[in-house]
N, C-alpha and C positions, 0 to 999 in steps of 0.2 A: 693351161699346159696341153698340147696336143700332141699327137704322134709324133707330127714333124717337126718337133722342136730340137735344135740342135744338141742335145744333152744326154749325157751317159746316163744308162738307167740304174737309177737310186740302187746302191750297194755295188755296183761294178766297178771298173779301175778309176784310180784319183783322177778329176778332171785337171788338176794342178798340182803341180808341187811346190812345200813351201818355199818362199823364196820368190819365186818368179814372177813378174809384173801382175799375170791377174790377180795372184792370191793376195799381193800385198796390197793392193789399190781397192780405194772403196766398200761394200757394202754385197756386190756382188760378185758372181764368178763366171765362166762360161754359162752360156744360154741364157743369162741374166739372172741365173737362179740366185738368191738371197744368203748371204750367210752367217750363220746363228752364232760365229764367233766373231765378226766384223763390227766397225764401230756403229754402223747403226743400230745392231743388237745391243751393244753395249749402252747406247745411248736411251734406248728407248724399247727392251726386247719387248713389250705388251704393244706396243703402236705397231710394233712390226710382226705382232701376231695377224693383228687386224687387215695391217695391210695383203701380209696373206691371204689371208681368208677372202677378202675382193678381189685380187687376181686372181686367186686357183679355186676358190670354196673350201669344203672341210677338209680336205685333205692335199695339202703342198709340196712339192718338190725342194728343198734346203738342200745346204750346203755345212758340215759341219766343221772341227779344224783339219788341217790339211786338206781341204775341198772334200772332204768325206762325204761323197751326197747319200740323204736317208729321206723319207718321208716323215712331214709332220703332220700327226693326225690335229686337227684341230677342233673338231665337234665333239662335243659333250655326250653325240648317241654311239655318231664314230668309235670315241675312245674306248666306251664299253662295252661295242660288238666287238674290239680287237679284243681285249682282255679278256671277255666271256667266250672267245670264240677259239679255244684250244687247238680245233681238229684244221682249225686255216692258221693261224697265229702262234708263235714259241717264241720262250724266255729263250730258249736255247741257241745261243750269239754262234755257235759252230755252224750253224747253220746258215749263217750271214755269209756271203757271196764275198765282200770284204773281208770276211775273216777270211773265210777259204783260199782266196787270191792273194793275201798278203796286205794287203790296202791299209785293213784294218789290225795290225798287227800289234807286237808287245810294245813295241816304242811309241804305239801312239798317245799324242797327252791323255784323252780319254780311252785310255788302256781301266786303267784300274774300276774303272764303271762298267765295262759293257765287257770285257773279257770273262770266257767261261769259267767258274767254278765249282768244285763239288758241294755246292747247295743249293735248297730248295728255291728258289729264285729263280734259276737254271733249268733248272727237272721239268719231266713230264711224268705222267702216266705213274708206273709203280712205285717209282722213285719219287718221285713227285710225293706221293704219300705215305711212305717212308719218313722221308728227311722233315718234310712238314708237321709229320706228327709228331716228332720228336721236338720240334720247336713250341709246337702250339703245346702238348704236354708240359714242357717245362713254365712256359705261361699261366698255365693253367693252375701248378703248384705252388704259384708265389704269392705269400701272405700280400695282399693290395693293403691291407689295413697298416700291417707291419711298412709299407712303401712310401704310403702317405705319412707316419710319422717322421721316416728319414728327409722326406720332400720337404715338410714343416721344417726339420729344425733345421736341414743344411741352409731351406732359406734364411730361417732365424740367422743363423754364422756370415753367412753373406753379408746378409743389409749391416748386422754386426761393424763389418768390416768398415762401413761408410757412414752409419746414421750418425753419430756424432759430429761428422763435416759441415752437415745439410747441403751438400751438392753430390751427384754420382752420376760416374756414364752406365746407365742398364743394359747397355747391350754388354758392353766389357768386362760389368763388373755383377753381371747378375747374370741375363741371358746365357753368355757363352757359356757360362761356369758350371749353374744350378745343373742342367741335364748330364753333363758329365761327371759329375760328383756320383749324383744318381744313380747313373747308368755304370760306373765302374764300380761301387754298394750292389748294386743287383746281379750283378757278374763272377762278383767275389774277388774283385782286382784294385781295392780301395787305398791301395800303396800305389798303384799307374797313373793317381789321378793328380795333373800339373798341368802347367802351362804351357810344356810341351806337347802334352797328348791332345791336348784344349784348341790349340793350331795346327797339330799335324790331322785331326779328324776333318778340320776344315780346309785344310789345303789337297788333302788325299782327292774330293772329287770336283776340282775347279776345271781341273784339265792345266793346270800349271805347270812350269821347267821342272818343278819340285814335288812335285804329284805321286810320284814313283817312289822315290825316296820317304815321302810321307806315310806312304801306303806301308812300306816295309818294316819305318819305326811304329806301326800299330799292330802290325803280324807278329812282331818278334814279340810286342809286350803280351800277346793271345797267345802265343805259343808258349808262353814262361807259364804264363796261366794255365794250361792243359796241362802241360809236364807237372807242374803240381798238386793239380787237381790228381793225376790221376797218380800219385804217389801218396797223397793225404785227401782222399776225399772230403767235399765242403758242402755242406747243406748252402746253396746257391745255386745261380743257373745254372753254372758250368760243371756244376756236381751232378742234376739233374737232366744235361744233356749225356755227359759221360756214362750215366748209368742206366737211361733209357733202353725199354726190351731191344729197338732198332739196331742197336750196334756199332753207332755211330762210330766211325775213326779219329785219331787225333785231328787229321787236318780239316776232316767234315765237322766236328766240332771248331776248330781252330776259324774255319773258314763261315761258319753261322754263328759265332760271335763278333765276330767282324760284321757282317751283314747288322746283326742286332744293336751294334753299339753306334757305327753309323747311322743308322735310318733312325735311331730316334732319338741319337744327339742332334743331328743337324736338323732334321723335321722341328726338335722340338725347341731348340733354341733358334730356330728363325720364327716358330709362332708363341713365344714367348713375345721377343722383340719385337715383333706386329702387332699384336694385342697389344702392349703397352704406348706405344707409338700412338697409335688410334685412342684409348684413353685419353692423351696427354694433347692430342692436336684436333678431335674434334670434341667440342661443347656437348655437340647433342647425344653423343654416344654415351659420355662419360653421363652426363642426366640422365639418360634411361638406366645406367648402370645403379649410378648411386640411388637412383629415386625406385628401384626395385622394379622398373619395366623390362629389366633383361638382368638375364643370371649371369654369374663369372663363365659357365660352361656355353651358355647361348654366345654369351659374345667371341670365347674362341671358336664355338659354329661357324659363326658367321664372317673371322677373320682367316678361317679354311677355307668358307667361298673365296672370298676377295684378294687373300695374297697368299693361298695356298703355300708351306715349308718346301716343297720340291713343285717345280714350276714343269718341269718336264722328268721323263727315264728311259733310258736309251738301255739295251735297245731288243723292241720285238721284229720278229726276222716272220716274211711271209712263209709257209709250210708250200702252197698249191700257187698256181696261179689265180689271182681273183681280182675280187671288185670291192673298194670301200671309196663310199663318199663318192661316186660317179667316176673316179680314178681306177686302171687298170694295173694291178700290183703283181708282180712279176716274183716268182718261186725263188726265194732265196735274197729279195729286197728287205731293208733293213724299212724298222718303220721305228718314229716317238714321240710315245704317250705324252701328247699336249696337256698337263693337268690345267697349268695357266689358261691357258686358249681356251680347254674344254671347260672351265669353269666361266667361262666369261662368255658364251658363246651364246647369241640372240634368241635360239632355238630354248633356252631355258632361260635367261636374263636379257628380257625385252630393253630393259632401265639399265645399263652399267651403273654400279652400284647400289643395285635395288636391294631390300632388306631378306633376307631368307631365313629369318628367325624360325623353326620349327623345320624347314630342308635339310635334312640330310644327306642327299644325293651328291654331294661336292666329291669330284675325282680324286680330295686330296692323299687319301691312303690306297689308290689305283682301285682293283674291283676283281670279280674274278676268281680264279684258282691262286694269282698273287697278289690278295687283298693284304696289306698290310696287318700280319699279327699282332703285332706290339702298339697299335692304336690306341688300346685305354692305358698303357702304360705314359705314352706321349702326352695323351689328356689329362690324367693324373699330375702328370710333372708340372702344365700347363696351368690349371686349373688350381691348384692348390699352390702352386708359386705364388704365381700373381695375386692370389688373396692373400697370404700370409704378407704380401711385400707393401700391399695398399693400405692391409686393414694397419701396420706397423706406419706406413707413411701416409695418411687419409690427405695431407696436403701436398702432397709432390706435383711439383708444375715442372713442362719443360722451360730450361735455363736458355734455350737459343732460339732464333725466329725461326719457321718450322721450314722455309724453305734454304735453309742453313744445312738442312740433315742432307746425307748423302749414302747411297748405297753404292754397293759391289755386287756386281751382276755375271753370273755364270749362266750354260743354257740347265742347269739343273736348279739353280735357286737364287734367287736377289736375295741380299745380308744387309740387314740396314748396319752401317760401319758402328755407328753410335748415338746412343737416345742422352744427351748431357740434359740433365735435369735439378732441380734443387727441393727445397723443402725446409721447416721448422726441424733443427737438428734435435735427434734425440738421444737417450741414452742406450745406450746398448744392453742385452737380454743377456741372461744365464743360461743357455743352452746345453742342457748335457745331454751326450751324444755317446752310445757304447760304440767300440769300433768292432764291433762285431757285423757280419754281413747281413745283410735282410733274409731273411732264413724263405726259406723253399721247404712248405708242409705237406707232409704227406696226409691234405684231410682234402675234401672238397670246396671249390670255390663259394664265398660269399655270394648266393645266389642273389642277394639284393644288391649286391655292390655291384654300379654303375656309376662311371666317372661324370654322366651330365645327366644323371636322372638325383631330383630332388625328396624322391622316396625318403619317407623316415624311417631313423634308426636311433637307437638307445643312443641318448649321450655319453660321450663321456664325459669326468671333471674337468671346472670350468680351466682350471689350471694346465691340463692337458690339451687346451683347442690353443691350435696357432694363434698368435695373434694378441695374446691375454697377456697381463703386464705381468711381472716375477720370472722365477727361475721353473724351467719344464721338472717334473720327476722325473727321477730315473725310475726306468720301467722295464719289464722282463720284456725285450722285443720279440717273443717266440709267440706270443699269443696275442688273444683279439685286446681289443683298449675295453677295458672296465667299464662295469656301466655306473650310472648314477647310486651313490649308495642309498640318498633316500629322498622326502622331499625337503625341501628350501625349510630351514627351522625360522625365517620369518620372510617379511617381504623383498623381492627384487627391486635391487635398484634400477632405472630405466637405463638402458644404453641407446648408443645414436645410431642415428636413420645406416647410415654403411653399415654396423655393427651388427643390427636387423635383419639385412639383406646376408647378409655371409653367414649367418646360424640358419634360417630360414632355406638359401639355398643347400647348404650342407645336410638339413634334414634334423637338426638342432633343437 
């Protein structure tokens, strides 16, 4: 890309409008520039990361829908001088050239993404740490112990649902379901949770005809939630956002439960469904896994590298005129966070698909002042899912030839559609479950509780660990899980090579 390249500069007026020959034809738009809603994106968006990156280097000139041109960062050092780099770099979308000009305006598909809200995502400076504290405090109050029990048994209820068949699609029938069950438990909204809200969380940020509408059936359900929250207070999040020193308003509460319920429903049920995916279609992974050369928590690591839950986030707006990636970025240019690209980018993965077992540097929760807070909550879901779902199913193979599966590709996330799979049918478990919300303590966090650290801790009974054959106790979910009452009154019977690996990683 040079000066003279015939193209409006990234965040200025629409190069096209919809409709009109360029926009509907091919892959590209004026000036040749690429576009990340076209069917070559569709077809192959990581190929066509790449090929970015050979024409332009780390940082690309795109085309988004309606010819929306923004910059895609695409280097892995790139992404996280934009993100660490406040004093050039802002969440804050009013600042976007297309916003100001109308370009990027309320009707647009990707309205409901990149449009301004009063939450921490958005903010800078005081506010910024304000609104933030208030989130990361209410995080901070949430029994994790009390989390992992509800994670256990909603999956227990799930698989439920199907082990007796011995066939089940995981993405439809586990994936989409477990994180929003969860997440509407942790919110205090555990009547919202259907198959309605299960669809409209996923259609809200595809950029769809229906996008807008979906956005609205998830506000109204957060808004019924505040109005009752703050008539009945509830030991949950929304009780602990409401009541926060900061002061939070309805709508800024309203409007960071929205944030909270999205980014780690959809983060967490697209690396649900890649993890399992990857179990089921490659050999050598699932050997390392079951032969105890990689943890359940290592292997979502390293399915963070490779098919990162949000592939991109739209959108950081430049503050100054400057410089990234050898590109000259202009005051008021819209730029986005390539997580995909930056994860795959030469400059740190010489090998595509090289192993990063012990890397933590993966862009997947972005970096920064808007480092994803709700990360171990997502790993939790993730991580304690898929064990409860394997150690229940130890023989699940996939039902169809692997190149059968098929995904749905947004420029924010690929969704594998469906993981159809089978298995030796089982019976189904006794799960009881109090419908009470996962309570929010007023003590301090579990300083050893780390959703992928193998640290040991006091067992609990064997009847209480996911996974164990019988009916779960009913247990007071206010407090921590009981330890072991005393020792073994005679010998252990031996359990199998997987059953080894899942106490041993749990810290068992």
């Amino acid at each position: 890309m040079t000066d003279s390249s015939p193209r409006p500069a990234p965040g200025g007026p629409s190069p096209s409008a919809p409709g009109c020959p360029v926009h509907a034809a091919g892959g590209t738009g004026p000036g040749g520039l690429h576009r990340l809603d076209g069917p070559e994106a569709q077809h192959d968006l990581a190929g066509l990361y790449e090929k970015l990156r050979t024409e332009h280097g780390q940082v690309a000139p795109v085309l988004l829908h309606d010819g929306l041109p923004v910059w895609a960062v695409l280097g892995h050092t790139e992404n996280l001088h934009m993100v660490r780099t406040p004093s050039h770099f802002t969440r804050d979308t009013r600042q976007w050239r297309a916003v100001q000009d109308g370009t990027a305006g309320p009707g647009h598909p990707l309205a409901p993404v990149f449009t301004w809200q009063p939450i921490c995502a958005f903010a800078e400076g005081d506010e910024h740490r304000r609104l933030r504290g208030a989130v990361t405090s209410a995080m901070a109050r949430i029994d994790h112990r009390g989390v992992r029990r509800y994670i256990n048994r909603y999956s227990q209820r799930l698989v439920n649902d199907f082990c007796e068949t011995g066939t089940a699609d995981l993405v439809g029938q586990f994936a989409e379901h477990l994180p929003m069950m969860v997440m509407c438990q942790i919110l205090g909204m555990p009547e919202e949770y259907d198959e309605r809200m299960v669809q409209a969380a996923r259609d809200m940020i595809k950029g769809t005809e229906t996008a807008i509408a979906s956005n609205e059936y998830v506000m109204a359900a957060l808004y019924r939630l505040v109005a009752r929250r703050r008539a009945e207070p509830g030991n949950d999040f929304t009780g602990a956002l409401l009541t926060h020193e900061s002061g939070l308003t309805d709508e800024e509460v309203a409007q960071h439960l929205r944030l909270v319920l999205i980014a780690s429903y959809e983060a967490t049920a697209n690396l649900i469904a890649n993890v399992l995916r990857v179990v089921m279609t490659d050999p050598r992974f699932r050997a390392r896994l079951g032969g105890g050369q990689m943890t359940v928590p290592e292997a979502v690591e390293q399915s963070l590298w490779d098919e990162p839950p949000f592939s991109a986030i739209l959108t950081y707006v430049a503050k100054q005129d400057t410089e990234l990636g050898g590109r000259q970025i202009k005051a008021g240019d819209g730029l986005m966070l390539g997580i995909a690209p930056g994860n795959a980018d030469p400059v740190v993965r010489p090998e595509p698909g090289a192993d990063m077992q012990g890397n933590r540097s993966h862009l997947a929760f972005s970096g920064g002042p808007h480092e994803c807070p709700g990360q171990d909550i997502g790993r939790a879901i993730a991580d304690t899912g898929i064990d409860a779902l394997l150690t229940r199913l130890p023989d699940v193979r996939l039902a169809v030839p692997e190149e059968e599966l098929r995904w749905t590709s947004s420029i924010s996330s690929r969704h594998l559609v469906a993981l159809p799979v089978r298995f030796a049918p089982k019976p189904p478990q006794d799960v009881m479950l109090r419908p009470s919300a996962v309570p929010v303590v007023p003590r301090p966090r579990d300083p050893d509780w780390q959703v992928s650290s193998p640290a040991p801790r006091s067992a609990p009974p064997a009847s209480a660990r996911s996974g164990t054959a019988g009916p779960l106790p009913a247990q007071d979910d206010t407090g921590p899980l009981p330890g072991p009452a005393g020792p073994a009154p005679g010998p252990v019977a031996p359990v199998g090579l997987w059953r080894r690996l899942v106490l041993w990683w749990r810290g068992d």
